[in-house]
Residue frames as qw, qx, qy, qz and C-alpha x, y, z in Angstrom:
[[0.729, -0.550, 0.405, 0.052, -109.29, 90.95, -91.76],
 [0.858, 0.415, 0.225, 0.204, -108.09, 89.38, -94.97],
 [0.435, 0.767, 0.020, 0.470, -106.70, 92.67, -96.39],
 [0.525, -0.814, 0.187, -0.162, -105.32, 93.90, -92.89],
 [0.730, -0.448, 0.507, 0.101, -103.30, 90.45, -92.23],
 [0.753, 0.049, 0.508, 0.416, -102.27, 88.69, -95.11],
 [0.456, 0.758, 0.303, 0.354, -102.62, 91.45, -98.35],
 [0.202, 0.680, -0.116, 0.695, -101.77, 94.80, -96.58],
 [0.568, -0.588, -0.534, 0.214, -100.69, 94.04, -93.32],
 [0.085, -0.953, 0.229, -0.180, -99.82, 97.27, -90.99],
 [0.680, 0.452, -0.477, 0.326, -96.48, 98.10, -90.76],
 [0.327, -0.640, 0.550, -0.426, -95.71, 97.18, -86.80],
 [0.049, -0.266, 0.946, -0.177, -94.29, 94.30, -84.82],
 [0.108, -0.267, -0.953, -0.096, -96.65, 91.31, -85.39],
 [0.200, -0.188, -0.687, -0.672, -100.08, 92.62, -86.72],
 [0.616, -0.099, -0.745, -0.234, -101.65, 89.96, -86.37],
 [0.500, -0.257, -0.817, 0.132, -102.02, 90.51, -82.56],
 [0.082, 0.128, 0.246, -0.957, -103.11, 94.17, -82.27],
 [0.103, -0.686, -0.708, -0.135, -106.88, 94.52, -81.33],
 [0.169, -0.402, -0.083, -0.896, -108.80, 97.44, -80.98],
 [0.045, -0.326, -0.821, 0.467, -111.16, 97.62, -77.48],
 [0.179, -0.428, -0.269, -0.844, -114.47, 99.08, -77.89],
 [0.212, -0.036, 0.715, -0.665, -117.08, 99.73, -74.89],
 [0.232, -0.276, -0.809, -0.463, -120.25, 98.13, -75.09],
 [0.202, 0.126, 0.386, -0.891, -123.54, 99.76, -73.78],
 [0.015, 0.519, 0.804, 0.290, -127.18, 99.24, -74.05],
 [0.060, -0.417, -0.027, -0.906, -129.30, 102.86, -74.57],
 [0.042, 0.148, 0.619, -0.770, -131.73, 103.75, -72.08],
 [0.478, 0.318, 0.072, -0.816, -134.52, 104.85, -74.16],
 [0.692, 0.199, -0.512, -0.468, -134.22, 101.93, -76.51],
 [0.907, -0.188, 0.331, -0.179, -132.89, 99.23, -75.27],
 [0.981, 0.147, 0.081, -0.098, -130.46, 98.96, -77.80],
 [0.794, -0.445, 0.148, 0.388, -126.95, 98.05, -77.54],
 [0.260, 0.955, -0.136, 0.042, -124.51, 100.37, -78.41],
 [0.810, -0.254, 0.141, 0.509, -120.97, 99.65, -79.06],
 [0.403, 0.865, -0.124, 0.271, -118.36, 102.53, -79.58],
 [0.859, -0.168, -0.134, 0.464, -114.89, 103.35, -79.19],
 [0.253, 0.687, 0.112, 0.672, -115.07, 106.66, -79.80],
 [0.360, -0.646, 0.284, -0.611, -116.02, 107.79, -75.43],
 [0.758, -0.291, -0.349, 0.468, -113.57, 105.98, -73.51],
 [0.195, -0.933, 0.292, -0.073, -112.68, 108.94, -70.59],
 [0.157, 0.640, -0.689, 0.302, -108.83, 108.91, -69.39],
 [0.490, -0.322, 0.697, -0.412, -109.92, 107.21, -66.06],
 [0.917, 0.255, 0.031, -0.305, -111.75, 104.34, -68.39],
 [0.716, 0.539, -0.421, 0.140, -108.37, 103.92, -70.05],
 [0.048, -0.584, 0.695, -0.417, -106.09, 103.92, -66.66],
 [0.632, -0.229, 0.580, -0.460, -108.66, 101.41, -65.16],
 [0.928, 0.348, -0.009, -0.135, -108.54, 98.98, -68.14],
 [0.408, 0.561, -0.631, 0.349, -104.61, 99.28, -68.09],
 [0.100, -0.450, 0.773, -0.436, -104.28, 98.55, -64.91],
 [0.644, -0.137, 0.683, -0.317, -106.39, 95.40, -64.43],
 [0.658, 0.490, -0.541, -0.187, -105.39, 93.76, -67.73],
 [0.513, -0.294, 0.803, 0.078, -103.90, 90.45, -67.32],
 [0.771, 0.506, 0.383, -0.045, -104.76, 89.61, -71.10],
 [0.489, 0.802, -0.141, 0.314, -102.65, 92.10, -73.70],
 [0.624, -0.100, -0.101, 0.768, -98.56, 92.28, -73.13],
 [0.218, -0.195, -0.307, 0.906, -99.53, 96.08, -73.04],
 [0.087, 0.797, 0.597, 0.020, -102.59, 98.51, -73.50],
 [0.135, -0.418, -0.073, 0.895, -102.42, 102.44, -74.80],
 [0.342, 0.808, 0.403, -0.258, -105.14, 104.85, -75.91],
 [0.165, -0.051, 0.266, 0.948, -104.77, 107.83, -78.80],
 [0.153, 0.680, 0.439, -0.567, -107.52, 110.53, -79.05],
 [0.223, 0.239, 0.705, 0.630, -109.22, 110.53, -82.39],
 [0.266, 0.791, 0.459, -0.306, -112.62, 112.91, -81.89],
 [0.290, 0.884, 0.078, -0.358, -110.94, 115.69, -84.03],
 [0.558, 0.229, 0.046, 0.796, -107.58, 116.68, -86.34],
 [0.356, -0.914, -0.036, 0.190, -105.74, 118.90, -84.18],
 [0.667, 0.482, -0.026, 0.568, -102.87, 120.74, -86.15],
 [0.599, -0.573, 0.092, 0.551, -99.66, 122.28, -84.77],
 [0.370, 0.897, -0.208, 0.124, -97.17, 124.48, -86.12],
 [0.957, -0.099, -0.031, 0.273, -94.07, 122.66, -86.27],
 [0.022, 0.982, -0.184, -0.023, -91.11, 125.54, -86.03],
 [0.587, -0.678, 0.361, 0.255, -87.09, 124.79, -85.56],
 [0.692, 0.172, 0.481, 0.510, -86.42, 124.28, -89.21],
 [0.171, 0.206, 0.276, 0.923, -85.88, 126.79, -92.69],
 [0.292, -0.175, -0.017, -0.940, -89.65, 127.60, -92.00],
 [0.498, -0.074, 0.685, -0.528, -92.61, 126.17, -90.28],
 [0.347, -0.072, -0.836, -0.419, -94.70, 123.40, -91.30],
 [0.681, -0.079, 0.171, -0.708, -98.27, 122.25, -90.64],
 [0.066, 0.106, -0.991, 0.041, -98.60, 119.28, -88.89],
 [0.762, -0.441, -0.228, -0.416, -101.69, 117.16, -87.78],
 [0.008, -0.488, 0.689, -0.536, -101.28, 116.48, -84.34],
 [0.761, -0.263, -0.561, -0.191, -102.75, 113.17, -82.26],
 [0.484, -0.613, 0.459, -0.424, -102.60, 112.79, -78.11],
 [0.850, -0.074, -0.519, 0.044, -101.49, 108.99, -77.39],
 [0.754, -0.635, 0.170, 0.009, -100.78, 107.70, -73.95],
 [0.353, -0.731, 0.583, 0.031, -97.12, 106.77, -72.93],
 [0.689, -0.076, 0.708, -0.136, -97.24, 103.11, -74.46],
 [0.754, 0.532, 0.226, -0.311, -98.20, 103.85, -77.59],
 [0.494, 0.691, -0.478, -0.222, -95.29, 103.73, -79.51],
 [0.292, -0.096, 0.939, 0.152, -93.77, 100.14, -77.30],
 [0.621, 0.205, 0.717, -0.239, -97.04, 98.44, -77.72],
 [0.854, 0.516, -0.021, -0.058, -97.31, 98.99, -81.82],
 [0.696, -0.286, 0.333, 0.569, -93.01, 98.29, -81.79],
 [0.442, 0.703, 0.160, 0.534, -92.15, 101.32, -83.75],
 [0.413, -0.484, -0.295, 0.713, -90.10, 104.35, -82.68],
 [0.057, 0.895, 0.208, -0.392, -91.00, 108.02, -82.63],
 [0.522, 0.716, 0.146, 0.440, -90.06, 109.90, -85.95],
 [0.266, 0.434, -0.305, 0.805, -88.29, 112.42, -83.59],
 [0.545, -0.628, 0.210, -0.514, -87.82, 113.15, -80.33],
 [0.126, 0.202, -0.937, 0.254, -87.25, 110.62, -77.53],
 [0.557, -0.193, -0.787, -0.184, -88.70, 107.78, -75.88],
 [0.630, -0.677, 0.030, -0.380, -89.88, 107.32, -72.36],
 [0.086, 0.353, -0.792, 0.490, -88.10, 106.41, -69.10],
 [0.243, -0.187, -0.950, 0.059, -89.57, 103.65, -67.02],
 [0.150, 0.367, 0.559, -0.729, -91.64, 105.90, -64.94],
 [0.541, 0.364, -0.084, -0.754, -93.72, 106.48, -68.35],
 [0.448, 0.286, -0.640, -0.556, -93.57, 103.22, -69.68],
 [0.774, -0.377, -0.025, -0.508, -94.35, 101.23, -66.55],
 [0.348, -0.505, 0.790, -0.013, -92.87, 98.45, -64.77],
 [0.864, 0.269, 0.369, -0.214, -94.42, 96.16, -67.23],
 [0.665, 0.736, -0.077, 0.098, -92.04, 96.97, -69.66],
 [0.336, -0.836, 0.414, 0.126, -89.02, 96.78, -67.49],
 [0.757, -0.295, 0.503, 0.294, -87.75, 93.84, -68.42],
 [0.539, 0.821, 0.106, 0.155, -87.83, 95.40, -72.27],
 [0.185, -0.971, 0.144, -0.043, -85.99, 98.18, -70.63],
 [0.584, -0.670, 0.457, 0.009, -83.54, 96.00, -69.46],
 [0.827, 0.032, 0.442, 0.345, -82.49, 93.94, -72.04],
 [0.461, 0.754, 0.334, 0.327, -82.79, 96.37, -74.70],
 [0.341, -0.232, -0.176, 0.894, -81.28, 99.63, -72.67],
 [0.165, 0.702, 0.561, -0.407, -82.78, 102.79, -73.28],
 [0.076, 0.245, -0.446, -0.857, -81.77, 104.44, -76.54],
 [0.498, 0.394, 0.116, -0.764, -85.00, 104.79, -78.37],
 [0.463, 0.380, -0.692, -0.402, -84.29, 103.17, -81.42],
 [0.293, 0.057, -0.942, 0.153, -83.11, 99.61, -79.74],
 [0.084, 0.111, 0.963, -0.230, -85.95, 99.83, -77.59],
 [0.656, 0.343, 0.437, -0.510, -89.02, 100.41, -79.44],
 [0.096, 0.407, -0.775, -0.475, -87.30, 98.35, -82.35],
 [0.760, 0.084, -0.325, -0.556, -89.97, 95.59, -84.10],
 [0.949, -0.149, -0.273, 0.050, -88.33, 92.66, -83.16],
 [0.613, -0.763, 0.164, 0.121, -85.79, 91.87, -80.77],
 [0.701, 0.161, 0.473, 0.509, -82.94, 91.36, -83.93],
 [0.269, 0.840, 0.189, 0.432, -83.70, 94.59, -84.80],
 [0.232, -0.964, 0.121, -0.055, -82.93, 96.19, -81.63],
 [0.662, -0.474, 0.361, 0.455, -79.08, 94.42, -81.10],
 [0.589, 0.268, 0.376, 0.663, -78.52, 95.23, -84.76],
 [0.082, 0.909, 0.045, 0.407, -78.98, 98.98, -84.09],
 [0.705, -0.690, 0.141, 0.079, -76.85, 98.45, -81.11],
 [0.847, -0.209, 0.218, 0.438, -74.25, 97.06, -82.48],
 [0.395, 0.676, 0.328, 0.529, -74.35, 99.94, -85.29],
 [0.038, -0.953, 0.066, -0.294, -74.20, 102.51, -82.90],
 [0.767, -0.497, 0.224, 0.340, -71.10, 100.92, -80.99],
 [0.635, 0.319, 0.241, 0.661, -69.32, 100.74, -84.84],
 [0.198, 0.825, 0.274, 0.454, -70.62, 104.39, -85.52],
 [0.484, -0.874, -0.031, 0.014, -69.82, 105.79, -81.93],
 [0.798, -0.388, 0.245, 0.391, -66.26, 104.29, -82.02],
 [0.641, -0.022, 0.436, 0.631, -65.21, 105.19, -85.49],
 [0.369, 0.536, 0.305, 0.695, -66.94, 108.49, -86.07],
 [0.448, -0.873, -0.076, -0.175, -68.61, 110.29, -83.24],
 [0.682, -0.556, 0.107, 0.463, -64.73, 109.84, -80.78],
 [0.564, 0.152, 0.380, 0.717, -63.04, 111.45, -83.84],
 [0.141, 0.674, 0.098, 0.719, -64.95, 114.21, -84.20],
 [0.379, -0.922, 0.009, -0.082, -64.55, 115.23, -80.63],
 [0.407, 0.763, -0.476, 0.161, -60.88, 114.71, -81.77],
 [0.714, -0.375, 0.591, 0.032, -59.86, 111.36, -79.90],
 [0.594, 0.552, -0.572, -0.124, -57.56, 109.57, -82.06],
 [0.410, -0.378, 0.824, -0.102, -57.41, 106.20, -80.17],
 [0.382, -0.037, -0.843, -0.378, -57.84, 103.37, -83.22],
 [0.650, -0.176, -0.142, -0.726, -61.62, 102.22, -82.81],
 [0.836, 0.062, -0.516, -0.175, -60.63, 98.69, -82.37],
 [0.452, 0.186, -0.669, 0.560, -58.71, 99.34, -79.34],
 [0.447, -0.237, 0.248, -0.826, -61.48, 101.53, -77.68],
 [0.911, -0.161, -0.234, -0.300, -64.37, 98.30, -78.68],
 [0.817, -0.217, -0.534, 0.032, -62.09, 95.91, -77.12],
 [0.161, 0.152, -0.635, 0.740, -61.26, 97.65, -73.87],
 [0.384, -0.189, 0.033, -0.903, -65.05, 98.25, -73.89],
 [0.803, -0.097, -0.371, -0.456, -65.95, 95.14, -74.03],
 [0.426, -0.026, -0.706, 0.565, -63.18, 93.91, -71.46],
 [0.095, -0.109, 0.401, -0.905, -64.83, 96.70, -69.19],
 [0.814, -0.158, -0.195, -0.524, -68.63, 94.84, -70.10],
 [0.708, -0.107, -0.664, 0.215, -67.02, 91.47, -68.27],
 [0.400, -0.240, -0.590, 0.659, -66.38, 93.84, -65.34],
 [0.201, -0.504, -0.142, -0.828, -69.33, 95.44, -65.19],
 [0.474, -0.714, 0.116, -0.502, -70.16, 96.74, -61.39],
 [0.830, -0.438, -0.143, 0.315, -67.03, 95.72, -60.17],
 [0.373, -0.889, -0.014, 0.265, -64.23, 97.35, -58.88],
 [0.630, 0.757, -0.173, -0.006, -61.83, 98.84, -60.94],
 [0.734, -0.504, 0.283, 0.356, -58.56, 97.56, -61.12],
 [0.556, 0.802, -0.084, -0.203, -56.22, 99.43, -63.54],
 [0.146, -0.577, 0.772, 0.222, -53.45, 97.35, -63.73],
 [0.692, 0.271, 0.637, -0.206, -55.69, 94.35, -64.68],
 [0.581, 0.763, 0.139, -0.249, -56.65, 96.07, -68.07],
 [0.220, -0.869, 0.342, 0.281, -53.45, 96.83, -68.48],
 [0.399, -0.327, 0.857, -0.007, -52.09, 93.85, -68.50],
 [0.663, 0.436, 0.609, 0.016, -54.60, 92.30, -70.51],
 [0.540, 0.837, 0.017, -0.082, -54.35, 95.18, -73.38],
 [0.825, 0.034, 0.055, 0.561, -50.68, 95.12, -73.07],
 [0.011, -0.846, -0.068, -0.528, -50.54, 98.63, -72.28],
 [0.114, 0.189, -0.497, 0.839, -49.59, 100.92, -68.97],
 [0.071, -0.541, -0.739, 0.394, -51.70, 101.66, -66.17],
 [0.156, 0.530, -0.050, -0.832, -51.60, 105.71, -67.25],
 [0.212, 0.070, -0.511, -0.830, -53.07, 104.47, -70.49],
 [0.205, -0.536, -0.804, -0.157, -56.01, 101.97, -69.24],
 [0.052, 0.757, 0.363, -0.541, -57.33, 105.16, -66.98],
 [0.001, -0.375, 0.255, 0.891, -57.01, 106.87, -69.92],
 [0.146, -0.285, -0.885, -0.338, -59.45, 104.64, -71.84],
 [0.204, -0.550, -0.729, 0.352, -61.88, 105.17, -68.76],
 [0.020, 0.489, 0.164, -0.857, -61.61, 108.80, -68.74],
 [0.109, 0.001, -0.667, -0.737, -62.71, 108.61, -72.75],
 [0.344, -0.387, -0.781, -0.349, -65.87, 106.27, -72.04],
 [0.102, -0.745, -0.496, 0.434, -66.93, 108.31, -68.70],
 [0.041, 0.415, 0.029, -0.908, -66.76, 111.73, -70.30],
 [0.332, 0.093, -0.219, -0.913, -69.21, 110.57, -72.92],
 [0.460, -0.058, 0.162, -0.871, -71.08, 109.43, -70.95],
 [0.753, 0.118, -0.545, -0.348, -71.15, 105.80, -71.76],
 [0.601, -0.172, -0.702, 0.340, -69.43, 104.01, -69.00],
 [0.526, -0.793, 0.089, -0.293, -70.06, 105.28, -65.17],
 [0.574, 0.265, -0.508, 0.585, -67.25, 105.21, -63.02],
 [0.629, -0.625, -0.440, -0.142, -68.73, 104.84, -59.41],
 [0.216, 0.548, -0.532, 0.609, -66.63, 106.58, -56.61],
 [0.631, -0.397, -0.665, 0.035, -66.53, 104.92, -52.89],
 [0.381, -0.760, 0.243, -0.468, -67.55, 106.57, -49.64],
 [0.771, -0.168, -0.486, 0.375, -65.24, 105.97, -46.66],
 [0.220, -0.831, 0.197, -0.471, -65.10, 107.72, -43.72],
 [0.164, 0.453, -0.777, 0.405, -63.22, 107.06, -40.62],
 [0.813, -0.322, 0.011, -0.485, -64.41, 103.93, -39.21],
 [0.414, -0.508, 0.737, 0.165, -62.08, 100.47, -37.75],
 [0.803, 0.237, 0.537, 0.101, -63.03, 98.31, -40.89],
 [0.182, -0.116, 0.661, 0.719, -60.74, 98.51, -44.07],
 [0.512, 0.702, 0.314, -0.383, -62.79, 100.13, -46.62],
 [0.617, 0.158, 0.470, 0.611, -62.57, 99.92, -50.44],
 [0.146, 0.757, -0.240, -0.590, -61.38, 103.48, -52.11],
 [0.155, 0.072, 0.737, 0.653, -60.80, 101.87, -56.03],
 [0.509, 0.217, 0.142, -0.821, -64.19, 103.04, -57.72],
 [0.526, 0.276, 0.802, 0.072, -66.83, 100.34, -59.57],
 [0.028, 0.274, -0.569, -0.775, -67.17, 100.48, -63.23],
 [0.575, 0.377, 0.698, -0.199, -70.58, 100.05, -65.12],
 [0.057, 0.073, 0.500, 0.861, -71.59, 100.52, -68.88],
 [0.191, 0.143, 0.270, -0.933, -73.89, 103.04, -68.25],
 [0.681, 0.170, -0.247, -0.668, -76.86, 101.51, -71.15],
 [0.660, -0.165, 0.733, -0.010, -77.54, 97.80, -70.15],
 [0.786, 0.563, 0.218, -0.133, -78.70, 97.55, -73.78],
 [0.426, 0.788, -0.441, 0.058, -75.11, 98.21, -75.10],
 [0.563, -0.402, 0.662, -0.288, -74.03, 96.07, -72.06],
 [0.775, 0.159, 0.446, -0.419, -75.86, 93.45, -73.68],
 [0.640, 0.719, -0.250, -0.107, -74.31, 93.95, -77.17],
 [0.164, 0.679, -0.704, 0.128, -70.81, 93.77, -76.16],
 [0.593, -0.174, 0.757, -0.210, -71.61, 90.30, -73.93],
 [0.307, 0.135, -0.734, -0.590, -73.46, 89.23, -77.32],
 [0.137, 0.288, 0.862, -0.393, -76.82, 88.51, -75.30],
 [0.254, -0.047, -0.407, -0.876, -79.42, 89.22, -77.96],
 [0.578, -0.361, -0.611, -0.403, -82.35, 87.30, -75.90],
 [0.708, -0.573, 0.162, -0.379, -84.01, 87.20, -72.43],
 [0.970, -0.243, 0.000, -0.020, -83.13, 83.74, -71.99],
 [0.612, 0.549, -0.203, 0.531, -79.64, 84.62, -73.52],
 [0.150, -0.714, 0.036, -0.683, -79.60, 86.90, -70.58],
 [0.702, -0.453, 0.029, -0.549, -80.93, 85.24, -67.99],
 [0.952, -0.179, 0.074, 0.236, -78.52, 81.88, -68.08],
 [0.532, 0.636, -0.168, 0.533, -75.64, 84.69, -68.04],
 [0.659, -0.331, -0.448, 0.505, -72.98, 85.23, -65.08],
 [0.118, 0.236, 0.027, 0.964, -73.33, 88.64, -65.83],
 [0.248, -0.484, -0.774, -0.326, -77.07, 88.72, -64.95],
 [0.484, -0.619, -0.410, 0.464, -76.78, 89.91, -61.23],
 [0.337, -0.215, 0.154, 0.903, -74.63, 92.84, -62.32],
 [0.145, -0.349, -0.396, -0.837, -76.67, 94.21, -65.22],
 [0.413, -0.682, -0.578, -0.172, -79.72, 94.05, -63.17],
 [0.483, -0.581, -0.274, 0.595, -77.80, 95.96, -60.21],
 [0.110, -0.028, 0.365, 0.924, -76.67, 98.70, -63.28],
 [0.100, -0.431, -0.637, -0.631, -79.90, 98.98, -64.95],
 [0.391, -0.774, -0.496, 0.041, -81.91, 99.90, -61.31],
 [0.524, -0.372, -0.119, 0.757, -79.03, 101.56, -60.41],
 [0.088, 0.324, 0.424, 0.841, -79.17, 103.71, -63.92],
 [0.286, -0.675, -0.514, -0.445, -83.18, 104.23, -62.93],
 [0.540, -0.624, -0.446, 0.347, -82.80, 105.00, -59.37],
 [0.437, -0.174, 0.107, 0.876, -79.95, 108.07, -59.92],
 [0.023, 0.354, 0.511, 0.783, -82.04, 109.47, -62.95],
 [0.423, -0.625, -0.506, -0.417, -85.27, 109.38, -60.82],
 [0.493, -0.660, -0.244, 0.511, -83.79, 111.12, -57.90],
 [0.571, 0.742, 0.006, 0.351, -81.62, 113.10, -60.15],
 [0.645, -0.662, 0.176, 0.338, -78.75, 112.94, -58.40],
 [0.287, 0.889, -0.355, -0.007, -75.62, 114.91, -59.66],
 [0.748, 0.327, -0.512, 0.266, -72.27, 112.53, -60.41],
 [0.051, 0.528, -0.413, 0.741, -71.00, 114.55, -56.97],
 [0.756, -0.224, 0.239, -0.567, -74.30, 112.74, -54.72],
 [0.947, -0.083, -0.099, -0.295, -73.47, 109.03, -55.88],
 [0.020, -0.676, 0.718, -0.162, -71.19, 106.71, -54.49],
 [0.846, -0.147, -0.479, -0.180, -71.14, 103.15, -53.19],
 [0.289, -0.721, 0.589, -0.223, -69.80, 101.61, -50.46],
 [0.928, -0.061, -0.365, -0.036, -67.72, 98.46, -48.93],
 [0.482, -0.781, 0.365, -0.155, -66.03, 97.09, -47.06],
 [0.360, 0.456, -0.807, -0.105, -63.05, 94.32, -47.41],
 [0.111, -0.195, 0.931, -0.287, -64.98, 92.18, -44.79],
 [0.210, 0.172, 0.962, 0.025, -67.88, 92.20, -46.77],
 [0.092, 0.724, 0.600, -0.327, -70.68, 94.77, -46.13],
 [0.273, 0.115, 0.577, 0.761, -71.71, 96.76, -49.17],
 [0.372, 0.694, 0.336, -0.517, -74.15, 99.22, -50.49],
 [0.638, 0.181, 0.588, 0.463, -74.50, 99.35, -54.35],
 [0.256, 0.589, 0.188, 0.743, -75.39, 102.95, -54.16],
 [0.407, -0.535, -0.530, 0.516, -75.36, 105.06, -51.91],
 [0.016, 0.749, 0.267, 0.606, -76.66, 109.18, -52.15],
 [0.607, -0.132, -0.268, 0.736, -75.44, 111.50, -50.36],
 [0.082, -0.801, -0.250, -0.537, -77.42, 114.83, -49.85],
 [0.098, -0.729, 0.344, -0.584, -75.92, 116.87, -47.22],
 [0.347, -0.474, 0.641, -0.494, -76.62, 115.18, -44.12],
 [0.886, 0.269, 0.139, -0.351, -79.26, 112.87, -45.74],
 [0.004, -0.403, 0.848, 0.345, -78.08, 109.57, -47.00],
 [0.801, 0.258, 0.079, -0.535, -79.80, 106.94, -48.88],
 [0.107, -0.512, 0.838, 0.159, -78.89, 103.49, -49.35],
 [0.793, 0.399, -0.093, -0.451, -79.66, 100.94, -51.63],
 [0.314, -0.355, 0.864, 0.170, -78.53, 97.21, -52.70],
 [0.724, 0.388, -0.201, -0.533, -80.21, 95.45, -55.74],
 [0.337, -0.220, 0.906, -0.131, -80.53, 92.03, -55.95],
 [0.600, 0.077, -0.537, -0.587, -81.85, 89.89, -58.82],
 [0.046, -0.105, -0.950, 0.291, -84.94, 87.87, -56.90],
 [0.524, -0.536, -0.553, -0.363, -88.53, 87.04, -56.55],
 [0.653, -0.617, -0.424, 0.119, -88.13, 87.41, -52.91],
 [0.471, 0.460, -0.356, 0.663, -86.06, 90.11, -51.89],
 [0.720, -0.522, -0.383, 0.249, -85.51, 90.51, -47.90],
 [0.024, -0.901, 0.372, -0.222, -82.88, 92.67, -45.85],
 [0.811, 0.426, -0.343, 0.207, -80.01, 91.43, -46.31],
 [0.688, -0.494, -0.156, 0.508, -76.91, 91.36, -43.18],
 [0.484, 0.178, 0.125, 0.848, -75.03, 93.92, -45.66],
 [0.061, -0.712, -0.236, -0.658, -77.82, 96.06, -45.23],
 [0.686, -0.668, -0.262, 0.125, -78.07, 95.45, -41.51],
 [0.774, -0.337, -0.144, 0.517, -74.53, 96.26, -41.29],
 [0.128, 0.495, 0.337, 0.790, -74.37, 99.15, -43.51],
 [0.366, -0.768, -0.411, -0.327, -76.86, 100.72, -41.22],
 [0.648, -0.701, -0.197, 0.226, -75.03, 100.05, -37.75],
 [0.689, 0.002, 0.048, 0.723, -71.67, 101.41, -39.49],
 [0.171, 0.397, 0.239, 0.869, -72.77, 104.28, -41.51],
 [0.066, 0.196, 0.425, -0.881, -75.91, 105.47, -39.36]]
């Protein structure tokens, strides 16, 4: 324990508070207790995950042999050694995956949403060690994104004008665009703030919601709603580097509506062409709405312990069908 914690501690996110489980058994023939860790089954591990209420997370890795791979996509393969680990393993020691990507919520659980959510999902930022680590890769990949990645896909708008329209567009995240607003604020035209927009939705950073309206007697809004597509980058640009930071923020409602919004789309896999939102000017709203031929699907997100149906949904219903 000495040489572990204080001499050579391992190199993940506080040590000092990773335990190993072993099962404990007592033989049959002797009588005498056996403890190993070596024949935990899958279902052992799923049923110890799920009725935890002790460890911030639990995840297995499957040590009986060395299993080696042939690693291929470079000058010439390489022999690896190769290890199975559940879905967790890489939050729960805070380290990220030498290559490759990370998991989406369905693999990392809803325990880990609120991770998700502050952090966003780029690997890096969210299995980062500490929670300083992950906004200071953030904020790196805003610098890096702005002033070298947009250049080579041959945008030439000055970096410093992109970050602060981006970060004007993080105050109005999942509201409705208004492009004179920006405008005005950058000292610019309208034809040049939709030009911004058109920059940060083609790669893929900002979403630019479009609204359904069909012919009904209530005034419907047609402007579309603007989100920044990673709440973790969200997060950067507000300069919320903590839960609590997070949590006593007027922005709160919003990101939380993005970030489900983000998960919901992916995990349907709806196509840019399927999502919309809706409103109305006298009130009644959907925050996403899906669209599959005949099939709709509606949805409203609401940061609460207690969520309910809501009148907007009620009304939503009697309008749209």
């Amino acid at each position: 324990v000495l040489n572990g914690v204080l001499l050579k501690p391992l190199p993940y996110e506080n040590p000092e508070d990773l335990v190993r489980i072993y099962q404990r058994w007592e033989d049959f023939e002797t009588g005498e207790v056996v403890y190993s860790y070596n024949y935990f089954s899958g279902l052992d591990y799923l049923d110890h995950r799920a009725q935890d209420e002790i460890f911030q997370g639990v995840a297995a890795f499957y040590t009986y042999r060395e299993m080696g791979s042939d690693l291929t996509g470079g000058d010439r393969p390489e022999r690896v050694v190769r290890m199975p680990v559940s879905s967790e393993f890489f939050s729960v020691l805070g380290i990220p995956p030498a290559r490759g990507r990370g998991f989406s919520l369905d693999e990392v659980g809803p325990r880990r949403l609120d991770r998700l959510w502050l952090r966003g999902g780029f690997p890096a930022s969210f299995t980062a060690r500490s929670e300083a680590d992950s906004l200071r890769w953030r904020q790196e990949f805003l610098r890096t994104f702005l002033e070298r990645d947009l250049p080579q896909l041959g945008i030439r708008v000055p970096a410093e004008t992109l970050r602060r329209f981006w970060t004007m567009l993080a105050h109005y995240h999942g509201q409705v665009w208004n492009a004179s607003e920006f405008a005005r604020s950058l000292g610019a035209n309208d034809k040049m703030a939709r030009h911004y927009l058109d920059i940060l939705c083609s790669t893929f950073v900002v979403r630019r919601l479009r609204p359904w309206h069909e012919n009904l007697k209530k005034r419907q809004v047609k402007s579309p709603k603007v989100y920044v597509a990673d709440s973790g980058l969200l997060h950067a640009l507000l300069g919320l580097p903590l839960m609590r930071d997070l949590q006593g923020h007027p922005k709160a409602g919003a990101s939380w509506e993005g970030v489900l919004l983000e998960q919901v789309i992916g995990r349907l896999g709806c196509t840019s062409e399927e999502t919309y939102f809706w409103a109305a000017h006298s009130g009644p709203e959907l925050d996403l709405l899906i669209v599959r031929g005949a099939r709709r699907l509606g949805f409203e997100f609401k940061l609460t312990s207690a969520p309910k149906v809501t009148r907007s949904m009620r009304a939503a219903i009697e309008l749209l069908g």
